[in-house]
N, C-alpha and C positions, 0 to 999 in steps of 0.2 A: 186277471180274475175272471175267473167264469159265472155266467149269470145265476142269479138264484132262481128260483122256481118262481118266486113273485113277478118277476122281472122278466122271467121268460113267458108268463100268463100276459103281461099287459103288452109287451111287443108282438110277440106273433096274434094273440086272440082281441086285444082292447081291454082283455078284463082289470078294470085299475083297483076293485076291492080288494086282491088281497094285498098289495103295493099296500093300500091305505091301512089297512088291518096292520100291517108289518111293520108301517112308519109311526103308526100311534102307538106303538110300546116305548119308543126310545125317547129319552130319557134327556131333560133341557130341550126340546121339540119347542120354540115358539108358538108355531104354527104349523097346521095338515089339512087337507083336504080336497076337493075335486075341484077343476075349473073348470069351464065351458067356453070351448071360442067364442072368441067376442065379447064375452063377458068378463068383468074385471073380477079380479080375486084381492080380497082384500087383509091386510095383515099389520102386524104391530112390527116393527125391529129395533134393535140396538146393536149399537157401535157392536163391528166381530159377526154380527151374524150377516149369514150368506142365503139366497135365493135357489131352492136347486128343486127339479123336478124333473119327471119323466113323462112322455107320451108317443105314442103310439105314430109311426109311420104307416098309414092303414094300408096303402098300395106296395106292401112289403110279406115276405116272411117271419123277419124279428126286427126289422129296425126301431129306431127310437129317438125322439130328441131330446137333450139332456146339455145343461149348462159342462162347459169344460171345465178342468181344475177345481173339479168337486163343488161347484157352485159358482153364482154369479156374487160378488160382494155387493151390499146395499150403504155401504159408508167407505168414505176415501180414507187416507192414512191421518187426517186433520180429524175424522171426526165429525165428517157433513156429508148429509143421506146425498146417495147419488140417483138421480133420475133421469129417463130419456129412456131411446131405445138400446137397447144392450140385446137383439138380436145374434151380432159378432161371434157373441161369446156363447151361443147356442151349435153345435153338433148334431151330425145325422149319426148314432152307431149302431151298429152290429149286433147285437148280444151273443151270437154264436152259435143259438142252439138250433136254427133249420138253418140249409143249403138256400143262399138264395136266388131266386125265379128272377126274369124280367120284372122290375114293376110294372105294377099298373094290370098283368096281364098273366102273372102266375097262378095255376090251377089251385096251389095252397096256402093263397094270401086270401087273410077273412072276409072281404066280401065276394070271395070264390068258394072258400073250401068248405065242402061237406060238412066239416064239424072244424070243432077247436082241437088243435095240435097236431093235425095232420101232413105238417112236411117231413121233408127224407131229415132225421137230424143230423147232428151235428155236433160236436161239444167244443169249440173253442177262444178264445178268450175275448171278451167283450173287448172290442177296436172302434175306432174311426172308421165306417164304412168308406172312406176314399183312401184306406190303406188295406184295404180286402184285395183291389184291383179283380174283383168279380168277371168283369167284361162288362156292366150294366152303367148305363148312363142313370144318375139321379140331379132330380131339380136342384139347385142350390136352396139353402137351409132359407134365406127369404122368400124363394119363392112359396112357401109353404106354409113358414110359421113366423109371427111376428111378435117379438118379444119388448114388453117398453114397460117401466116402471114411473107411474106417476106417485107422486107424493099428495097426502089425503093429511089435512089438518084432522085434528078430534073434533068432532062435532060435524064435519063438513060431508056436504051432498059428494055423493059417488056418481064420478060417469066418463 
């Protein structure tokens, strides 16, 4: 599958508004909206539904990190919410659409490039960046980003 334009806007630029624009149409959506490292995101689930988001590999052209197998699941097969860290199951990918640069040091990764969307493109199909075989060395996915799901009773303080 090739990235969509939403998708291709919040990997190479950051821009995650149209992402959020795109995912508030569809239709049985629990839950949408921005996070902020660090900061917890807080949501409702039931049994079947899954945890899945995208974000921005900044020191990149398009990459992104993105639960594998279409989401992370929030209930086991008994029917009891799963909690801890579920990093594991987080991915660095590709989306396809620029040529990529060394991280960290490409002339048209966003906190380098002149404007938004200006790498050499490219159109091919969103992978696992450790099967692009680029040449480029990338941090492993913890080093990065940390993904952990705490369980929040109703009523109870957040932190």
């Amino acid at each position: 599958m090739h990235a969509a334009e939403v998708l291709e806007r919040l990997a190479e630029d950051g821009n995650f508004q149209p992402m959020l624009d795109k995912v508030a149409t569809i239709r049985d959506l629990a839950s949408s909206g921005m996070f902020l490292p660090g900061q917890p995101f807080t949501f409702t689930a039931s049994p079947g539904d899954r945890l899945q988001f995208a974000t921005m590999f900044v020191q990149s052209n398009d990459l992104f990190f993105a639960p594998r197998n279409g989401g992370i699941a929030l209930f086991d097969a008994g029917g009891r919410a799963i909690h801890g860290k579920v990093t594991r199951q987080v991915v660095l990918f590709d989306a396809g659409t620029e040529v990529n640069q060394a991280p960290g040091v490409g002339p048209d990764q966003a906190p380098r490039q002149a404007k938004p969307d200006t790498g050499t493109t490219e159109w091919v199909v969103i992978a696992p960046v450790a099967d692009r075989r680029d040449g480029f060395a990338y941090p492993p996915v913890e080093a990065v980003i940390d993904v952990e799901i705490k369980l929040v009773a109703a009523g109870q303080p957040q932190g």
